[in-house]
C-alpha positions in Angstrom: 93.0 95.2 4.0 90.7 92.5 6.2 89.0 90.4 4.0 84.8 90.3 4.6 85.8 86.8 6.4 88.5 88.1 8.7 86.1 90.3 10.4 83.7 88.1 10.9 86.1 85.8 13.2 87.2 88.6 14.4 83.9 90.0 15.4 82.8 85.9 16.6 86.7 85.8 18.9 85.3 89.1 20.4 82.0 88.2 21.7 83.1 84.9 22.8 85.9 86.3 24.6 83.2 89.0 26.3 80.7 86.5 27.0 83.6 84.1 28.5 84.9 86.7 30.9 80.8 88.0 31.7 80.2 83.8 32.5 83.1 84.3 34.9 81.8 87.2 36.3 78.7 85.4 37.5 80.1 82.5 38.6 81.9 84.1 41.1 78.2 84.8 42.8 77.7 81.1 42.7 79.2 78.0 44.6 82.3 76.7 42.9 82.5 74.5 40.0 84.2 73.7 36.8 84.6 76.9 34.7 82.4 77.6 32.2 82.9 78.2 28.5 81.0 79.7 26.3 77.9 77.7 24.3 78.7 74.5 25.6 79.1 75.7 29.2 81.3 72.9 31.5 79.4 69.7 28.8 83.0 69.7 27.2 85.4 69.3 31.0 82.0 66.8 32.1 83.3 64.7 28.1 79.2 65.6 27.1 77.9 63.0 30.2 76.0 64.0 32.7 75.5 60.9 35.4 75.2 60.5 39.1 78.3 59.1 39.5 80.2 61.2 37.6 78.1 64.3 39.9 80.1 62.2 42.7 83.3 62.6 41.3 82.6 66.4 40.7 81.5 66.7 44.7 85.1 65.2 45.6 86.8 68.3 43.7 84.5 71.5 44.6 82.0 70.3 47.5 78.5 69.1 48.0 76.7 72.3 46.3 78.6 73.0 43.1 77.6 74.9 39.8 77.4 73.2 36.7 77.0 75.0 33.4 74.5 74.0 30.4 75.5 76.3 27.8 74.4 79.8 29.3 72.4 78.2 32.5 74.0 77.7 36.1 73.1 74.6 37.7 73.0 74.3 41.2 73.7 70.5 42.4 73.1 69.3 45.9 75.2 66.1 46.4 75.3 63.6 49.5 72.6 63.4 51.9 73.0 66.1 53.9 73.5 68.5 51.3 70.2 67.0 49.6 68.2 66.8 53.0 68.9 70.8 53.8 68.8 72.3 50.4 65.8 70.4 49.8 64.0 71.2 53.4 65.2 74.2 54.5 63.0 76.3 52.1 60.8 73.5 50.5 58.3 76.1 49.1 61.3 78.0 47.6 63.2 75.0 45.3 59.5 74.0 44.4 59.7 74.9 40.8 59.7 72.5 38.4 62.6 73.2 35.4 60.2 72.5 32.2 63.1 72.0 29.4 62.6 72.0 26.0 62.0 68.4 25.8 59.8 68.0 28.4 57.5 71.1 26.9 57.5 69.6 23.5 56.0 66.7 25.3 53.8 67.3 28.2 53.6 71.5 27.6 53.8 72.3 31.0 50.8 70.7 32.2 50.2 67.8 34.3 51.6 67.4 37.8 55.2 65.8 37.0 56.1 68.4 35.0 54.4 71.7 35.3 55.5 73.9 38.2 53.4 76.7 39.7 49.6 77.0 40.3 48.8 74.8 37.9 50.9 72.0 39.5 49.4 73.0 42.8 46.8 72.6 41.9 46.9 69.0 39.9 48.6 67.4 42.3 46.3 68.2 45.9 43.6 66.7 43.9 45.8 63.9 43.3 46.8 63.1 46.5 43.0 63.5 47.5 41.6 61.4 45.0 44.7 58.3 45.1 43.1 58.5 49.2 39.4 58.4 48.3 40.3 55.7 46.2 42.1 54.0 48.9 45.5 54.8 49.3 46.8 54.1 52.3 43.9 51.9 53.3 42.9 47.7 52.4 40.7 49.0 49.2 44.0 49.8 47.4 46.1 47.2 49.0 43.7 44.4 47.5 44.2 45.9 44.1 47.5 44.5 44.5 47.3 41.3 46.4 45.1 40.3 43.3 47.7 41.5 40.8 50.7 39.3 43.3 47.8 36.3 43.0 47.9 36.6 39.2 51.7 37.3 39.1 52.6 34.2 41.1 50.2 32.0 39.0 51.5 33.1 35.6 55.7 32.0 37.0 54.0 28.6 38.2 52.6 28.1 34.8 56.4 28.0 32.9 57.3 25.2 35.3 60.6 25.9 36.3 61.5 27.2 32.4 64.2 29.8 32.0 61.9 33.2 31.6 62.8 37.0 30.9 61.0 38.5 34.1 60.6 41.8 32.8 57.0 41.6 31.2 55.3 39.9 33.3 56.5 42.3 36.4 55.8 45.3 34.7 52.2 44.2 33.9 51.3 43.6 37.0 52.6 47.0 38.6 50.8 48.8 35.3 47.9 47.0 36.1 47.5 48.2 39.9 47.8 52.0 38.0 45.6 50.9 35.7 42.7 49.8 37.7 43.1 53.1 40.0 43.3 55.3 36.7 40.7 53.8 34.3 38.7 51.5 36.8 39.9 47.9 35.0 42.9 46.1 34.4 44.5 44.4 31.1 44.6 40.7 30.5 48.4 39.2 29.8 47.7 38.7 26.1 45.7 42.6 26.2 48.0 44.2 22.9 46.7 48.1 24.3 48.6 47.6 27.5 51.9 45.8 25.2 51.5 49.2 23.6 51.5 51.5 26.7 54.4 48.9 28.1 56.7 49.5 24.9 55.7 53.1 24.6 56.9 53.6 28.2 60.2 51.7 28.0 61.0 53.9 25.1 60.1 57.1 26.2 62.7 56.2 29.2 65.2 55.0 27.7 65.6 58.1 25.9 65.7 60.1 28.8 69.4 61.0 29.7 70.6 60.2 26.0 73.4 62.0 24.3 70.4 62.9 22.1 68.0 63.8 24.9 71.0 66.0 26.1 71.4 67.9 22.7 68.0 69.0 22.3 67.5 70.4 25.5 70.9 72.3 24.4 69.9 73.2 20.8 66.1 73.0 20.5 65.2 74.9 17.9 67.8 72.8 15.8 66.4 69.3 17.0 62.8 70.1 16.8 63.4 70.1 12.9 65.3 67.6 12.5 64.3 63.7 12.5 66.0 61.5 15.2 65.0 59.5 18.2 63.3 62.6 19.9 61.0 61.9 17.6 60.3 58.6 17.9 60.1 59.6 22.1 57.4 62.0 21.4 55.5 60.1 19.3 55.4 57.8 22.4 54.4 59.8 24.5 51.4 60.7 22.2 50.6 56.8 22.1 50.2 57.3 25.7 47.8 60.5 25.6 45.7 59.2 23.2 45.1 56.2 24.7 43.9 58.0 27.8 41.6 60.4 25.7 39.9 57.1 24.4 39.1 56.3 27.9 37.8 59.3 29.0 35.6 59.6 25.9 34.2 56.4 27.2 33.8 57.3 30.7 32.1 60.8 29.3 29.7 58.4 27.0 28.5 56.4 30.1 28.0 59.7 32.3 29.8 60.4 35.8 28.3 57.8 38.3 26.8 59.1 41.7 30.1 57.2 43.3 32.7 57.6 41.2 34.9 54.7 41.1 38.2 55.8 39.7 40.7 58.6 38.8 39.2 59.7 35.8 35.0 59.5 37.3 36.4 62.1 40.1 38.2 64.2 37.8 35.3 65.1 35.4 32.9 65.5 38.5 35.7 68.1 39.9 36.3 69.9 36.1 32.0 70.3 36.3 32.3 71.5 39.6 34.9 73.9 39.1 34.2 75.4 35.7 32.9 78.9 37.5 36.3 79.1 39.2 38.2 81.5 37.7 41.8 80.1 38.1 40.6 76.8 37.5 43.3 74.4 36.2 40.7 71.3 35.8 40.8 70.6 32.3 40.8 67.9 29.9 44.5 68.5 28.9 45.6 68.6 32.9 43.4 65.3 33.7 45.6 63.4 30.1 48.8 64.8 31.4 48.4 64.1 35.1 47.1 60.4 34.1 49.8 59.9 32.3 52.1 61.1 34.9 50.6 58.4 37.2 50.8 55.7 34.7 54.4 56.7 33.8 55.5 57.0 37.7 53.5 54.5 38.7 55.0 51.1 36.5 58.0 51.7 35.3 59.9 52.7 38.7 58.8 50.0 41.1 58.7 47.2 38.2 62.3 48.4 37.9 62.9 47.7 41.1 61.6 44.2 41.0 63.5 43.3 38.1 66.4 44.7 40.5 65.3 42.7 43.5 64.8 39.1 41.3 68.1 39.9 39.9 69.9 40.3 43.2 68.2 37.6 45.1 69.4 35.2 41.7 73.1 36.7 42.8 72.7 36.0 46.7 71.1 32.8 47.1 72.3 33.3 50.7 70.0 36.4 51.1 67.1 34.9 49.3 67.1 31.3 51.3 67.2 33.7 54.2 64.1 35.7 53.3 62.4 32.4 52.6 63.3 30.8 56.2 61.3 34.0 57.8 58.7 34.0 55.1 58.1 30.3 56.5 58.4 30.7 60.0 56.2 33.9 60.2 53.1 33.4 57.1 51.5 30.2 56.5 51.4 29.0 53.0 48.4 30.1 51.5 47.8 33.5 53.8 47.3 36.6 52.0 50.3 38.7 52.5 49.6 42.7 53.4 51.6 45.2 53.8 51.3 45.4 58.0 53.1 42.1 57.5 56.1 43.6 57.4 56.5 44.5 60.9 56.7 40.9 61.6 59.3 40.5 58.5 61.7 42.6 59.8 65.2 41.2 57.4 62.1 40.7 54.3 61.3 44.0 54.5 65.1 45.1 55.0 65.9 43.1 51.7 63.0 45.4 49.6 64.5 48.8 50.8 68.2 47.4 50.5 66.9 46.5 46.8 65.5 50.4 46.5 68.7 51.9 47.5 71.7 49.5 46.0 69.3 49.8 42.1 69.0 53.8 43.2 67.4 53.1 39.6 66.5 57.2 39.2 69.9 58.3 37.1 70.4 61.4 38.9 66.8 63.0 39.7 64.4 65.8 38.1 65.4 69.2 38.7 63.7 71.7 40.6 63.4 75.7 40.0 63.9 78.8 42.6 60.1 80.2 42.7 61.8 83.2 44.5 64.9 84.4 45.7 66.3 82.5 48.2 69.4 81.2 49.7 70.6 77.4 49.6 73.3 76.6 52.0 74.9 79.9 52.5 74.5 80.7 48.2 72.0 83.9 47.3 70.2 82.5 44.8 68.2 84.4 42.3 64.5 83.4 41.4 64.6 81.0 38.1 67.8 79.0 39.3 68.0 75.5 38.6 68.6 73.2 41.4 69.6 70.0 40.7 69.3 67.4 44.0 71.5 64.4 43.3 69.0 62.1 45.0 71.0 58.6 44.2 73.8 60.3 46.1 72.1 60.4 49.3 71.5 56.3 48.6 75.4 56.1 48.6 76.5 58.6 50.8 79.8 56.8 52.3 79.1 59.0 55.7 75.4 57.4 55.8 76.1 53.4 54.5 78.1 50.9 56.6 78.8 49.3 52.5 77.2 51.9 50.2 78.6 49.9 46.7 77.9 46.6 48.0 74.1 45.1 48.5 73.7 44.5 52.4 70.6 44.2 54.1 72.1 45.0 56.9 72.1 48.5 56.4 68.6 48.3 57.8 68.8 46.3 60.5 70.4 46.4 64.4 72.3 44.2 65.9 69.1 42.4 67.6 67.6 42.1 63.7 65.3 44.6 64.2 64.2 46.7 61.2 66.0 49.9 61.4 65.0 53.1 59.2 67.4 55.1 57.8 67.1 58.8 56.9 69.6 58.9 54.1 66.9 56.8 52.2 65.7 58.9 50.1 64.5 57.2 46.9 61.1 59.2 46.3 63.2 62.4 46.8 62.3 65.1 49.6 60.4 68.1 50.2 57.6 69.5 48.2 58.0 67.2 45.4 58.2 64.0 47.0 56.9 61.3 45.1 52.9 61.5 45.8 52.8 57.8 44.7 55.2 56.1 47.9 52.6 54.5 49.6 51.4 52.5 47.2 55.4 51.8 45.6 56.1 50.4 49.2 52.7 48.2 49.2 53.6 46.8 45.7 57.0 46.5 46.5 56.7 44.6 49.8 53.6 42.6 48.4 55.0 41.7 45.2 58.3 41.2 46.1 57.3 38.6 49.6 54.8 36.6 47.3 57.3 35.6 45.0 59.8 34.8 47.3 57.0 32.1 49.1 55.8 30.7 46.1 59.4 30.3 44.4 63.4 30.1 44.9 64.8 31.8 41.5 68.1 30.2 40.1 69.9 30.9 36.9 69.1 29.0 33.7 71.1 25.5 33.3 74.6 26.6 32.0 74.5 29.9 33.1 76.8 31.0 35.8 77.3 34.8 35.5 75.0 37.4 35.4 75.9 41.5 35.2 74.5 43.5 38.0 75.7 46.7 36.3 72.6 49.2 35.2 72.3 50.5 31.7 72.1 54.3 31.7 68.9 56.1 30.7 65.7 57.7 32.6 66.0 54.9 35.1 68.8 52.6 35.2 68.0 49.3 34.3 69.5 45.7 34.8 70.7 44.6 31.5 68.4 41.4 30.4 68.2 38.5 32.0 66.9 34.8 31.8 66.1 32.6 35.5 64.0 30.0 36.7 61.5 30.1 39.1 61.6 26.8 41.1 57.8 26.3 42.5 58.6 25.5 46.5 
């Protein structure tokens, strides 16, 4: 007779036998992939990673649109550029959805712009894009938020002398600062510890994106939720980060909402008291914390990243960076004010910054997007509620696209006559409806930021130092590991 036990695997054999031949049922509805198993879906053939580079190596084995499998879930990855470009264009309004996992609810509940998904991100981020423009985006009011920010940059590497320095900080305080002053309407001094908060609050909360543990919580929530861990420690710095936005909008409620507002969060409480009759209303206190910290968080970390990138790259090609410096020379006098129209007349600086952008293709693999409806993605029926995943670092080494895709050329973006060339595989802010409503002001900083260093300074490793590791360390962005250079005044 079958003991009480015997059954029981019995019975647990059965269903996962049924549920392995229902999961290859529907994938035969879906474009190819590695075949699923049950719980763990295809984590165990992908060894529990999940990176753009191992995406790659999937697209060489089942194509440029292939389903992946997170325990139960298809997921629909678009790889290369072209793949990327159509999925993502084809039917923007269709793959608009954002996927809100169970981190990402447990942290910014759906609300915000980055990560909510329907009306209520409709809704958050027109106004955005309408208030970044009233506050100048696009136009000199914004650009000389961040010619004062290069001017306070470039003083604070002429003040260590030439002495070996950890470029990190000060880069990422003067990117957070340009966000800052837009946001809150004032910037943070060097020694400010509020902003060292926000900066190490930041770091943290992406480094922990793309973890093993990030991974198993958005597999077994209701498991990690109760249990401690570095999910917590993530959260908790993400709460650093709201409650140091609901301090400043307690003080800009204190002082009243001024006839002309004069930053992000004056024109969002004259909009939440001019749309409080509305009956689908999403202007709220919650939505204005969520969608500031959205613009802090997109707005520092990514293009400071990509500085650290650039400084880092220019340390390993002296050739490229005495280049850059020739034209720099021949084209802006010494102390003019560098703007962003300048780079029409700096064609191989300006190729350098977006060669920087796509060789760090610092965004791991990309945020995914949701099916709002049915739909059909390059020839695949796709039910409403899919998860598509665009593998946007892909596109920025797309062999068919790049001359050198895993080697830093500059060349990539120029002609033969050294004229700037665009390139439509460039694709770091993504594509389609969710392209990244902060570009304009990423190119500015980048270009500004990026050309006023180079003037004022040639950057050279430390005495003694002759290597330096241009491999990325995995997380929500992929950055350089540390490093120490000079800054030699010019």
């Amino acid at each position: 007779m079958l003991t009480i036990s015997q059954v029981l695997i019995a019975l647990a054999v059965f269903l996962l036998i049924m549920q392995f031949l229902k999961l290859q049922r529907v994938r035969r509805q879906l474009p190819p992939g590695p075949i699923p198993l049950p719980i763990f879906g295809t984590l165990i053939q992908l060894n529990f990673q999940f990176n753009r580079d191992l995406l790659m190596k999937v697209a060489k084995i089942h194509g440029n649109i292939f389903t992946l499998w997170f325990g139960w879930a298809p997921v629909i990855v678009l790889n290369g550029y072209q793949a990327v470009k159509d999925g993502m264009t084809m039917y923007p309004e269709d793959v608009s959805g954002r996927l809100v996992s169970p981190f990402f609810r447990a942290m910014a509940k759906g609300k915000g712009i980055m990560l909510a998904t329907g009306h209520t991100w409709k809704q958050q981020r027109r106004f955005a894009l309408r208030t970044l423009r009233n506050l100048g985006l696009g136009k000199r009011g914004l650009e000389h938020r961040v010619q004062e920010e290069a001017h306070y940059l470039v003083a604070f590497f002429a003040s260590m002398k030439g002495k070996p320095l950890d470029p990190s900080f000060p880069l990422v305080h003067s990117v957070s600062n340009v966000i800052c002053a837009v946001v809150f309407g004032h910037r943070f001094s060097r020694e400010d510890e509020t902003l060292h908060e926000l900066i190490r609050a930041t770091e943290h909360l992406f480094k922990f994106g793309g973890s093993f543990i990030h991974h198993l919580y958005e597999i077994f929530p209701w498991l990690m939720c109760r249990l401690p861990g570095p999910h917590k420690k993530a959260l908790s710095c993400y709460e650093v980060l709201s409650s140091f936005t609901r301090r400043e909008i307690r003080m800009h409620t204190d002082r009243g909402i001024p006839d002309e507002p004069q930053d992000f969060i004056d024109f969002y409480l004259a909009h939440i008291e001019k749309s409080k009759d509305e009956p689908r209303s999403t202007y709220n206190e919650d939505n204005m914390v969520y969608s500031i910290n959205d613009l802090f968080l997109g707005g520092s970390e990514t293009t400071s990243t990509t500085l650290i990138w650039g400084l880092l790259y220019m340390v390993a090609n002296p050739d490229v960076q005495e280049k850059v410096q020739r034209e720099l020379d021949a084209v802006l006098g010494p102390s003019q004010l560098i703007c962003y129209e300048d780079r029409k007349e700096l064609p191989y600086t300006n190729a350098v910054v977006h060669e920087v952008q796509r060789f760090s293709n610092i965004i791991s693999v990309g945020m995914p997007r949701v099916c709002v409806r049915n739909t059909t993605l390059l020839g695949f029926p796709l039910k409403k509620g899919t998860i598509v995943l665009p593998n946007i670092a892909s596109s920025l080494y797309d062999p068919e696209q790049w001359e050198t895709p895993r080697q830093f050329n500059p060349g990539h973006f120029l002609d033969k006559d050294g004229n700037f060339v665009s390139q439509e595989a460039f694709l770091p802010f993504s594509v389609g409806h969710r392209v990244c409503l902060g570009e304009h002001l990423a190119r500015t900083e980048l270009f500004i930021f990026f050309a006023s260093l180079l003037r004022a300074f040639t950057f050279r490793l430390p005495e003694g130092v002759t290597k330096i590791s241009t491999e990325p360390i995995l997380g929500g962005t992929l950055q350089p590991h540390p490093y120490r250079l000079c800054a030699i005044p010019r």
